[in-house]
N, C-alpha and C positions, 0 to 999 in steps of 0.2 A: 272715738269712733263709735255708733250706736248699733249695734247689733243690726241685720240682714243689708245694711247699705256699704257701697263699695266705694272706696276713692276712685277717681274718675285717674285714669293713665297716663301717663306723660307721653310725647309721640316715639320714643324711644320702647316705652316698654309695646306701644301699639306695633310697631316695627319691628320688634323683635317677635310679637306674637305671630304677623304677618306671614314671618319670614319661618318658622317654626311650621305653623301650616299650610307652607308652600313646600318644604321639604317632605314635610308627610303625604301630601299628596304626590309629589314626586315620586315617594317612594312604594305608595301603591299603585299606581299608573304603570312603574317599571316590575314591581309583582303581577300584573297581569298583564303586562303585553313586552318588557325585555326578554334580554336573552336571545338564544339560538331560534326559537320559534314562539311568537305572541300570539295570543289569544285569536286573533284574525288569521294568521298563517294557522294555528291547529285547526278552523273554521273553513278557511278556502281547500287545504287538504281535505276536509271530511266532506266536501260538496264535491272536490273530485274524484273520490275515493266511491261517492254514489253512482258517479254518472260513471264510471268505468265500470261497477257491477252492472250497472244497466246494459252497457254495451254488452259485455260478458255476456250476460243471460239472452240479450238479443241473439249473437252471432252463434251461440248455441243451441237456440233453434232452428236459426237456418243449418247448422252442422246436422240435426237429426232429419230434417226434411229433405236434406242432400245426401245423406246413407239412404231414408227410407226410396228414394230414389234410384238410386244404385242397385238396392236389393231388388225392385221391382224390375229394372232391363237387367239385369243378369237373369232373373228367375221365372219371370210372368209372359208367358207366350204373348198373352193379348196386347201387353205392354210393347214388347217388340216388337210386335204385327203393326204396331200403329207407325211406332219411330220408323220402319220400314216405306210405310204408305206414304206417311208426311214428308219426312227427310231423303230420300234416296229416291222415290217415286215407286218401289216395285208395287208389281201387281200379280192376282192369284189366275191360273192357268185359266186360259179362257174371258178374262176380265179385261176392257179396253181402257187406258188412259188418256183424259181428254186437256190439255194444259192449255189455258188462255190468256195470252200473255199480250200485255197492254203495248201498244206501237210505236 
């Protein structure tokens, strides 16, 4: 045999090589996506793990918009002057209320 040329294979050994490099990929294929959680499930977790901080930070603002709310008809005259006028209809001594109501 002459130096840098190879025998050409028999189909046995081509089969064997085949079959060699089928297992190795098999066995990195199940290095990153076997087991209890693959690579897609740790991926679909972290895009739901995003949209539930979104939610979070959403429904958290509404929580502080709904206190600064609160704070305002317990404590702000004008505030309650209004919910009075709009809601309940009252009105100030001497002031007439006019309601028109569709038929």
């Amino acid at each position: 045999m002459a130096k840098g040329r190879k025998e050409r294979a028999g189909p046995k050994a081509l089969a064997g090589r085949l079959a060699l490099w089928g297992l190795w990929l098999f066995v990195a294929f199940w290095a990153v996506q076997g087991g209890e959680y693959g690579t897609t499930d740790l991926l679909r977790q972290r895009g739901k793990v995003r949209q539930a901080r979104t939610r979070v930070d959403s429904l958290e603002g509404v929580v502080r918009g709904l206190r600064e709310r609160k704070r305002l008809v317990e404590s702000d005259p004008a505030t309650q002057e209004r919910i009075a006028r709009e809601e309940f209809g009252m009105v100030r001594e001497g002031e007439l209320l006019y309601r028109f109501v569709d038929p």
